[in-house]
DOKESE-714305 format. One record per residue (C-alpha): residue in one letter; x, y, z. Coordinates in nm, 4 decimals. Example, Ala and Ser with C-alpha at 12.3 -4.5 7.8 and 13.67 -1.06 7.14 Angstrom:
<rs>
+---------+----------+----------+----------+
| residuo |        x |        y |        z |
+---------+----------+----------+----------+
|       A |   1.2300 |  -0.4500 |   0.7800 |
|       S |   1.3670 |  -0.1060 |   0.7140 |
+---------+----------+----------+----------+
</rs>
This chain:
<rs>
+---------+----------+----------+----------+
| residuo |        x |        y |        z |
+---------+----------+----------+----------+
|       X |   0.0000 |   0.0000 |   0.0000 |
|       X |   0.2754 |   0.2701 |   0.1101 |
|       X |   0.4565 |   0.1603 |  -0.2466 |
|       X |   0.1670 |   0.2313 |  -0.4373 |
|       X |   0.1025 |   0.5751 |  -0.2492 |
|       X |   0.5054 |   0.6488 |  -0.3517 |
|       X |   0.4466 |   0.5557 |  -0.7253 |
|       X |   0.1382 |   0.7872 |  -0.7138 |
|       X |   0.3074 |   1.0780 |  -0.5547 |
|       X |   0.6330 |   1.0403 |  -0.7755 |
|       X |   0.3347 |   1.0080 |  -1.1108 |
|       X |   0.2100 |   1.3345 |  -0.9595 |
|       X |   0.5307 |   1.4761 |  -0.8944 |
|       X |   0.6051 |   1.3924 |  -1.2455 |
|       X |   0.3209 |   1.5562 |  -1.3851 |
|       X |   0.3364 |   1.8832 |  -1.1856 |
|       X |   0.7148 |   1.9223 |  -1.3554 |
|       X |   0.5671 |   1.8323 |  -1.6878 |
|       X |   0.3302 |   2.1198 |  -1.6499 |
|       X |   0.5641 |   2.3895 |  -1.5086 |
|       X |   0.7825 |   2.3120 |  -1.8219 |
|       X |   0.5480 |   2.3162 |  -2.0599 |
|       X |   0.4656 |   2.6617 |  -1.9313 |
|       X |   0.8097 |   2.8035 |  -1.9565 |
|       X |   0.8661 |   2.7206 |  -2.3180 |
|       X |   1.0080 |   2.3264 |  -2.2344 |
|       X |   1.2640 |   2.4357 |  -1.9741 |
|       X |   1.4262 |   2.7345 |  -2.1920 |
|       X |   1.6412 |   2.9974 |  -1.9882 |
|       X |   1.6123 |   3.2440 |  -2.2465 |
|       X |   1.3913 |   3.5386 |  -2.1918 |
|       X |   0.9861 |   3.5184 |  -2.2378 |
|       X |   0.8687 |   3.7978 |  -2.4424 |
|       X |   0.4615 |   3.8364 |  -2.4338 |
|       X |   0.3084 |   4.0171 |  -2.7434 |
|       X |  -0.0527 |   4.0794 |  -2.7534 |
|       X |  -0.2060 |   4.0673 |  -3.1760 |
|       X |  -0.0142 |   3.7913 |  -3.3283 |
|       X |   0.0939 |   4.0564 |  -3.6133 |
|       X |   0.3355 |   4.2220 |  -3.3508 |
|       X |   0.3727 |   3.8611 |  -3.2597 |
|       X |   0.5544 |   3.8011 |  -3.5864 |
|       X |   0.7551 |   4.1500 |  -3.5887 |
|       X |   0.8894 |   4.0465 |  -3.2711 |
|       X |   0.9678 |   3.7686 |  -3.3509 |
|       X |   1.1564 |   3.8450 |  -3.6453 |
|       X |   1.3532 |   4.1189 |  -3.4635 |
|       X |   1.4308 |   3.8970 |  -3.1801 |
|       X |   1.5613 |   3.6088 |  -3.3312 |
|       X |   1.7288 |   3.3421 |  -3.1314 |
|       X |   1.7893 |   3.6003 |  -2.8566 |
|       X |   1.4328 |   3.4754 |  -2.6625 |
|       X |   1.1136 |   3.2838 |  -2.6233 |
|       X |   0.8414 |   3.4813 |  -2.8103 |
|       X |   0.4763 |   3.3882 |  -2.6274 |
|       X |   0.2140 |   3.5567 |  -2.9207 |
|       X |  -0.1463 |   3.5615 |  -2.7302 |
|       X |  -0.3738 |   3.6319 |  -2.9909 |
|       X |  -0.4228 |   3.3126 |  -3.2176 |
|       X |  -0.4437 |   3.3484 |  -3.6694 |
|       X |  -0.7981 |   3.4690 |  -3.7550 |
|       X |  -0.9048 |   3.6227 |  -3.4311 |
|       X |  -1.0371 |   4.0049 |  -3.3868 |
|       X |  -0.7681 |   4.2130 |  -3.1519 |
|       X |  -1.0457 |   4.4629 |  -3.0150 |
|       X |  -1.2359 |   4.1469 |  -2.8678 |
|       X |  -1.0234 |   3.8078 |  -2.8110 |
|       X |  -0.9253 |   3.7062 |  -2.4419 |
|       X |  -0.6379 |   3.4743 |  -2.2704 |
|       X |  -0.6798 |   3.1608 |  -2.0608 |
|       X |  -0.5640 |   3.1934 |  -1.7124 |
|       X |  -0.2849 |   3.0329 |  -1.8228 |
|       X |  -0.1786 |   3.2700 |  -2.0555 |
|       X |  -0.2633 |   3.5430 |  -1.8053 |
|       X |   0.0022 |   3.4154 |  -1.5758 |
|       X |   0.3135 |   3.3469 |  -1.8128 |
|       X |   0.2059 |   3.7582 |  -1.8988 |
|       X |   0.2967 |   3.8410 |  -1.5455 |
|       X |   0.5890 |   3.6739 |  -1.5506 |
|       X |   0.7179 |   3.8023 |  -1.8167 |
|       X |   1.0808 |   3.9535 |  -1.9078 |
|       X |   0.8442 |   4.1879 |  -2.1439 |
|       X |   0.5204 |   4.2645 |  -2.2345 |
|       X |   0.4776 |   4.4422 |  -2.6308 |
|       X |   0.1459 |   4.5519 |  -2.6662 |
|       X |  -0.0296 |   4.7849 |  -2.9465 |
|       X |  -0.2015 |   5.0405 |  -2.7444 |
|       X |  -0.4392 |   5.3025 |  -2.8572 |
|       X |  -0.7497 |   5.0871 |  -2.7087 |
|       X |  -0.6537 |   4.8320 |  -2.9800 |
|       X |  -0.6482 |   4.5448 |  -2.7170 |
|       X |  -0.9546 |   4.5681 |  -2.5631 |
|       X |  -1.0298 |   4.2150 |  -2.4340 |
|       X |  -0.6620 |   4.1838 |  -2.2443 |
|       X |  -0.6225 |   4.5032 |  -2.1242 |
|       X |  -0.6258 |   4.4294 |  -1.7732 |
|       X |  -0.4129 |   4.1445 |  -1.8320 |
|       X |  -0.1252 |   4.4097 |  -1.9340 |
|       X |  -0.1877 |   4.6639 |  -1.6267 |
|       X |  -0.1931 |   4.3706 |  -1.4114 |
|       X |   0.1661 |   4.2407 |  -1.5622 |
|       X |   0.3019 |   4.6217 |  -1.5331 |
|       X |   0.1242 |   4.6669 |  -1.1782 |
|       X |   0.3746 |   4.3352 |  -1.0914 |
|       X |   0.6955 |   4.5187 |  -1.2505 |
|       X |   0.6973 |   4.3501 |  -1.5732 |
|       X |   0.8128 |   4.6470 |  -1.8584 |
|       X |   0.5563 |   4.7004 |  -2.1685 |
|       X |   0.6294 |   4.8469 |  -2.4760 |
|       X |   0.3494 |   5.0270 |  -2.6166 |
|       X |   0.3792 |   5.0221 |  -2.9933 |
|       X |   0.1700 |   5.2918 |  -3.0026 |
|       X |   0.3443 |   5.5873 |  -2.7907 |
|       X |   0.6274 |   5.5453 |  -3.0322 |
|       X |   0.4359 |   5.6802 |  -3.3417 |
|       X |   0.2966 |   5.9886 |  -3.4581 |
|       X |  -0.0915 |   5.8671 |  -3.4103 |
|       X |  -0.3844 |   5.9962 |  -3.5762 |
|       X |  -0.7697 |   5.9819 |  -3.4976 |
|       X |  -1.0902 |   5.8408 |  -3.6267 |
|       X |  -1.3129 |   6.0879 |  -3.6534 |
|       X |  -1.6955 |   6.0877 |  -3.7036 |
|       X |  -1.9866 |   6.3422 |  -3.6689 |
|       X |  -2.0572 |   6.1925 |  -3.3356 |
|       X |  -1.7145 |   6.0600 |  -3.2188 |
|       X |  -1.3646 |   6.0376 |  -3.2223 |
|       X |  -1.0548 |   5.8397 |  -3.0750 |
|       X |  -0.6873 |   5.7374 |  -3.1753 |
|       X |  -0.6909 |   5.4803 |  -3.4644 |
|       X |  -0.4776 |   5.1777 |  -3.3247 |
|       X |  -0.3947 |   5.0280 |  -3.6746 |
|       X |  -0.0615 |   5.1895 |  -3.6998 |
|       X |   0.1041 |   4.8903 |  -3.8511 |
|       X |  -0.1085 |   4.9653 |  -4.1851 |
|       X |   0.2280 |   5.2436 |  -4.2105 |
|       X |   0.5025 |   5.0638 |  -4.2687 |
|       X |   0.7341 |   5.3640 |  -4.2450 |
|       X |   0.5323 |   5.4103 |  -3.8674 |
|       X |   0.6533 |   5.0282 |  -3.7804 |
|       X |   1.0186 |   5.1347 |  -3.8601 |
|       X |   0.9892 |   5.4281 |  -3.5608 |
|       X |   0.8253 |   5.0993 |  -3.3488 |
|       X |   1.0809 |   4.8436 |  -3.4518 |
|       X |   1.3793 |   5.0928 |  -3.3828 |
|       X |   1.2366 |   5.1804 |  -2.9859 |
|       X |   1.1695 |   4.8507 |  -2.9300 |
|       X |   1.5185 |   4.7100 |  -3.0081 |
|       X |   1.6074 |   4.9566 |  -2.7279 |
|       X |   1.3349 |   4.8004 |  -2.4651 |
|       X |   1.4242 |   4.4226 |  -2.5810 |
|       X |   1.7883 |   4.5239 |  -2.5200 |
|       X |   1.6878 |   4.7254 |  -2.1519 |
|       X |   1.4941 |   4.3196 |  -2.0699 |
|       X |   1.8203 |   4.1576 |  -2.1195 |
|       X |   1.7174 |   4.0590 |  -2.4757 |
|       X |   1.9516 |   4.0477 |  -2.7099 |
|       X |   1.7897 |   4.0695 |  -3.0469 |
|       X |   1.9730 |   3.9622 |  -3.4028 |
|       X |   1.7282 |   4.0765 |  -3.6510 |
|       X |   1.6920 |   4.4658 |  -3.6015 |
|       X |   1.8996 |   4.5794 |  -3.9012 |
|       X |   1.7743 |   4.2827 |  -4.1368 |
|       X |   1.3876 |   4.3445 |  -4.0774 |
|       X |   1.4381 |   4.7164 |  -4.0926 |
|       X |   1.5183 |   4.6786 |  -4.3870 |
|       X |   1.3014 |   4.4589 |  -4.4371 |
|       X |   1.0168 |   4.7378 |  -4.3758 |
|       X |   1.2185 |   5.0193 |  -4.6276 |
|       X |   1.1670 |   4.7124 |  -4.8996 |
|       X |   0.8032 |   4.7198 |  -4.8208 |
|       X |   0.7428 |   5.0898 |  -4.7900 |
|       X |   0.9196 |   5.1258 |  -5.1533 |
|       X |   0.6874 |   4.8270 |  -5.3030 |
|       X |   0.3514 |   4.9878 |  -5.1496 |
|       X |   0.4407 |   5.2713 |  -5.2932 |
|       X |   0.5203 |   5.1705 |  -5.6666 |
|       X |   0.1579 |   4.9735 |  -5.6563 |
|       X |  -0.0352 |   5.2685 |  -5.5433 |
|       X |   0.1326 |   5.5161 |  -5.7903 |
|       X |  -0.0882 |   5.3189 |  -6.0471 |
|       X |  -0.4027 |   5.3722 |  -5.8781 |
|       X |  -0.5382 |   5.6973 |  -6.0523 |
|       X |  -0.6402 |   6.0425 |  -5.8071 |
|       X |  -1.0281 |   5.9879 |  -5.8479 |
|       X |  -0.9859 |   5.6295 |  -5.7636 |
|       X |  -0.7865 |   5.6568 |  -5.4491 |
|       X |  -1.0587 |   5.6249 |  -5.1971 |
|       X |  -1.1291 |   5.3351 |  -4.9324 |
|       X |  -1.4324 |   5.2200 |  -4.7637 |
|       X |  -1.3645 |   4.9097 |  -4.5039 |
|       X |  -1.5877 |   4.7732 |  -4.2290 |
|       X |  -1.4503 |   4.9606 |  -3.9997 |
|       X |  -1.1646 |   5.2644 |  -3.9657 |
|       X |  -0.8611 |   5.0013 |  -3.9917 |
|       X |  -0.6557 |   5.2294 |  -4.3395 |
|       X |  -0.6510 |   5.5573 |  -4.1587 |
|       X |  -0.2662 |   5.5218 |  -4.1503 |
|       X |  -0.1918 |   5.3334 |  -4.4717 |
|       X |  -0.4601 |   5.6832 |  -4.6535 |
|       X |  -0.2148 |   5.8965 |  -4.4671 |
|       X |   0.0920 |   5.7343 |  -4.5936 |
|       X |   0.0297 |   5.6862 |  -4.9449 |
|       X |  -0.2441 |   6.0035 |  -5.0427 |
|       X |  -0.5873 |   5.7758 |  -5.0487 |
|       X |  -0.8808 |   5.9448 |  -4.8966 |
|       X |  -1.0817 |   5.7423 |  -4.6725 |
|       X |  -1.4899 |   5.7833 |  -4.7932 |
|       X |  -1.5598 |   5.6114 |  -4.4767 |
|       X |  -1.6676 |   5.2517 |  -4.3217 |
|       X |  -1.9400 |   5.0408 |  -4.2594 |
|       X |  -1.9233 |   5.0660 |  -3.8527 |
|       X |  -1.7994 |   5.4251 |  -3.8170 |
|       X |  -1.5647 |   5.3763 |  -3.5263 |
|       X |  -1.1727 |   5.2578 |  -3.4758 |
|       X |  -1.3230 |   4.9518 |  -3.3180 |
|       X |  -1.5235 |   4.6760 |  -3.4228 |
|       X |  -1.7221 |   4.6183 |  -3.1109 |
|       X |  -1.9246 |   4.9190 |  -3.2316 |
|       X |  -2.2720 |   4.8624 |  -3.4419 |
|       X |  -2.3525 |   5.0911 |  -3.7222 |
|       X |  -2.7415 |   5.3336 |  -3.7202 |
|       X |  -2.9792 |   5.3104 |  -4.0278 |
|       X |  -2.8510 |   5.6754 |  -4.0588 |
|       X |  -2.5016 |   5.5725 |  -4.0733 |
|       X |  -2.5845 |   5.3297 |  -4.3515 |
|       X |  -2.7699 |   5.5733 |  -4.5626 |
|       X |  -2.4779 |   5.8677 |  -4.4905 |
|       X |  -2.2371 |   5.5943 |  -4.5844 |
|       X |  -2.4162 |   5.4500 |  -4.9209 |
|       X |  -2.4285 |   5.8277 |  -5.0439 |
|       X |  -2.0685 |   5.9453 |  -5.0073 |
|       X |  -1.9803 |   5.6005 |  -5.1773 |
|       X |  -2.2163 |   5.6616 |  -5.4599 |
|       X |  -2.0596 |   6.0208 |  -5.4632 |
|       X |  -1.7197 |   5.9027 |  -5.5001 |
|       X |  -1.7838 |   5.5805 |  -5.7131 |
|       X |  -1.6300 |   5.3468 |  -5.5102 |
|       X |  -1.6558 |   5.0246 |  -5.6438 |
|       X |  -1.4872 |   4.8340 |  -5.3899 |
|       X |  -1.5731 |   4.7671 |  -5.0365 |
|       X |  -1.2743 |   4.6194 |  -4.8179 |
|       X |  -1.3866 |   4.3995 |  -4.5332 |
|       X |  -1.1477 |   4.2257 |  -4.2472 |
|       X |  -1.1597 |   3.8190 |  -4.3059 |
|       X |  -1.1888 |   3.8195 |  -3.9342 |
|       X |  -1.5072 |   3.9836 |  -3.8962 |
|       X |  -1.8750 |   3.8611 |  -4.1394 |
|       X |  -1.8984 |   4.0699 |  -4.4069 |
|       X |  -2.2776 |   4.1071 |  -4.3372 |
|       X |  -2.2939 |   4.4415 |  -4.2873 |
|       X |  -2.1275 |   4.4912 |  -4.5734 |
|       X |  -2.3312 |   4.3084 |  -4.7820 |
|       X |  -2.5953 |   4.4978 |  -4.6132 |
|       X |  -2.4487 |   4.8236 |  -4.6917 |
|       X |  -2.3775 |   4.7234 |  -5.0661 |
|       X |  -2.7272 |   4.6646 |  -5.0964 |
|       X |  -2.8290 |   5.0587 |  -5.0206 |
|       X |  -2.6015 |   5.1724 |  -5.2988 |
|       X |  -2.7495 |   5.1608 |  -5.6338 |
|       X |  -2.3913 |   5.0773 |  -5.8674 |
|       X |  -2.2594 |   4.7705 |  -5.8259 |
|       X |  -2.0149 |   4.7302 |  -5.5485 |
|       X |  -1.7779 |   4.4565 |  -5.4864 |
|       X |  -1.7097 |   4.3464 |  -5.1217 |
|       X |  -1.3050 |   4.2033 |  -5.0879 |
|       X |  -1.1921 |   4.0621 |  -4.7132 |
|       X |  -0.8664 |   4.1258 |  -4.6883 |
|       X |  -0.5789 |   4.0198 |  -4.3772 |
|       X |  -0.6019 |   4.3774 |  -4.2379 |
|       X |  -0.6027 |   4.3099 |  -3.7903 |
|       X |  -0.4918 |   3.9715 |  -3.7815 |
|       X |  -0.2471 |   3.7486 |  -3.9100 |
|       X |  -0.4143 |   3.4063 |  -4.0863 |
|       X |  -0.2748 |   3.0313 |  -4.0028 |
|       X |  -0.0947 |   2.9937 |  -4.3149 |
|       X |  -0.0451 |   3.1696 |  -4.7062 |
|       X |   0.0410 |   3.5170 |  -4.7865 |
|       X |  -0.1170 |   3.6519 |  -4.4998 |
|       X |   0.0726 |   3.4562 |  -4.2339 |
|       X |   0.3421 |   3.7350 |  -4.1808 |
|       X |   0.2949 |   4.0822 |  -4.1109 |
|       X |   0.5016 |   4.1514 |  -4.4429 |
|       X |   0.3565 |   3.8804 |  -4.6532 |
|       X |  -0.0081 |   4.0440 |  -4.5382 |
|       X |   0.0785 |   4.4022 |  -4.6178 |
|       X |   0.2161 |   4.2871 |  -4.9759 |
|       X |  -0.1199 |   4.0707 |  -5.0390 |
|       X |  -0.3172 |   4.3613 |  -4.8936 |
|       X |  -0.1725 |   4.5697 |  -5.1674 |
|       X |  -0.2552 |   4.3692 |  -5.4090 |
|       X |  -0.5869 |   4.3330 |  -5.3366 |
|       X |  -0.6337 |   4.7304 |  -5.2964 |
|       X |  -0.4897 |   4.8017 |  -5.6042 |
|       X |  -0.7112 |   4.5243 |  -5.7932 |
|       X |  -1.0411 |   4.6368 |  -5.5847 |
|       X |  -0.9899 |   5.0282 |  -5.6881 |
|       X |  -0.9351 |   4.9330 |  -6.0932 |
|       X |  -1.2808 |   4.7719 |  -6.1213 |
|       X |  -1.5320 |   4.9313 |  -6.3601 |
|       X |  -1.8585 |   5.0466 |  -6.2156 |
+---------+----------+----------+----------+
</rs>
């Protein structure tokens, strides 16, 4: 009897260490970096290297403003070497999460206080637009501060220099696509205010979007609609752009008020997807492109 109460506690024992492992990436010493969207996820990872363990929270396909973290996940945040986090209210769901990780010392980047932000505006609101990374000339200012806070967490990253340029190799591409899009084309309508950045960078003008705010936990009026479906007739946009993360309902919705014909296109634009193009932050700005340029060239 006290032999098989041994076994059991050495099985338990056993397990317990199996666990703890599994938690701390399989017995690495290196140091844990916790990223919140799984598009950061993949800079960081990129820009890190070999130099530490790179814990993404958000999984492919998911929506940043809403997704949450197992209890888990919550508790390898807090312990931390770093926490990199978008900011702006992008992260809605696991905002606590990172004030409860910094209340416990661990260091957060904000991606966001290291650009020069803009807002979302409507007639009725307003608030900083969180989709900075749509700029890739605004992720070189983020990738260059947080070299400095992976280097002030004891990380040592490798790829810095490589994925900056990297990001010049992008900017330069985006750039040579959009040239061919012509001045009265150059005008985006999306599901929600996600291109306010990428407009900014490359001279489109934004008509507006199906739920007017910077987040999609918002719902759209009947009077948005109808204010919507006129400024898109107005500018003869024949191209809606929805995120392949959220239904496209209300677009379809929307692109039934609007008497031309008007093609609805998801694109990658908030989260990363499980594999193809769109499962790197470059690969899904270069698809992206592609897709805007196509969407803007159709006839009405």
């Amino acid at each position: 009897m006290r032999r098989t109460r041994i076994v059991t506690a050495l099985a338990l024992a056993a397990g317990i260490v199996a666990a703890t492992a599994g938690c701390s990436s399989a017995g690495s010493d290196r140091p844990l970096v916790a990223v919140t969207t799984n598009i950061l996820g993949d800079v960081v990872s990129e820009v890190v290297g070999e130099g530490a363990d790179v814990m993404v929270l958000m999984p492919p396909g998911a929506d940043p403003h809403s997704f949450e973290v197992s209890a888990q996940e919550a508790a390898r945040l807090r312990a931390a070497d770093l926490v990199v986090e978008n900011g702006l209210g992008l992260e809605e769901g696991v905002a606590r999460h990172v004030e409860a990780a910094a209340s416990d010392g661990v260091p957060v980047f904000t991606a966001g206080d290291h650009v020069d932000a803009l807002e979302w505006t409507t007639e009725d609101d307003s608030g900083p637009d969180p989709h900075l990374w749509t700029d890739p000339a605004r992720m070189v200012d983020v990738v260059e501060a947080l070299d400095g806070a992976l280097r002030d967490a004891g990380v040592e990253p490798d790829g810095t220099d490589a994925y900056l340029d990297e990001l010049g190799t992008l900017d330069t591409e985006m750039s040579d696509a959009f040239d061919a899009v012509p001045d009265d084309r150059r005008a985006l309508v999306t599901n929600h205010h996600v291109f306010g950045y990428l407009a900014d960078r490359y001279d489109f003008r934004v008509v507006g979007a199906v739920i007017p705010s910077g987040t999609t936990l918002a719902s759209p009026s009947a009077a948005d609609l109808r204010d919507l479906a006129g400024a898109i007739d107005e500018a003869g946009v024949p191209t809606i752009f929805a995120d392949l993360s959220q239904p496209a309902r209300l677009a379809e919705v929307l692109a039934d008020e609007v008497d031309v014909h008007v093609e609805i296109r998801s694109l990658a634009t908030e989260s990363l997807t499980e594999d193809g193009p769109a499962s790197t932050y470059l690969g899904m700005m270069r698809s992206n492109t592609t897709a805007i340029v196509d969407g803007l060239s159709i006839s009405n």
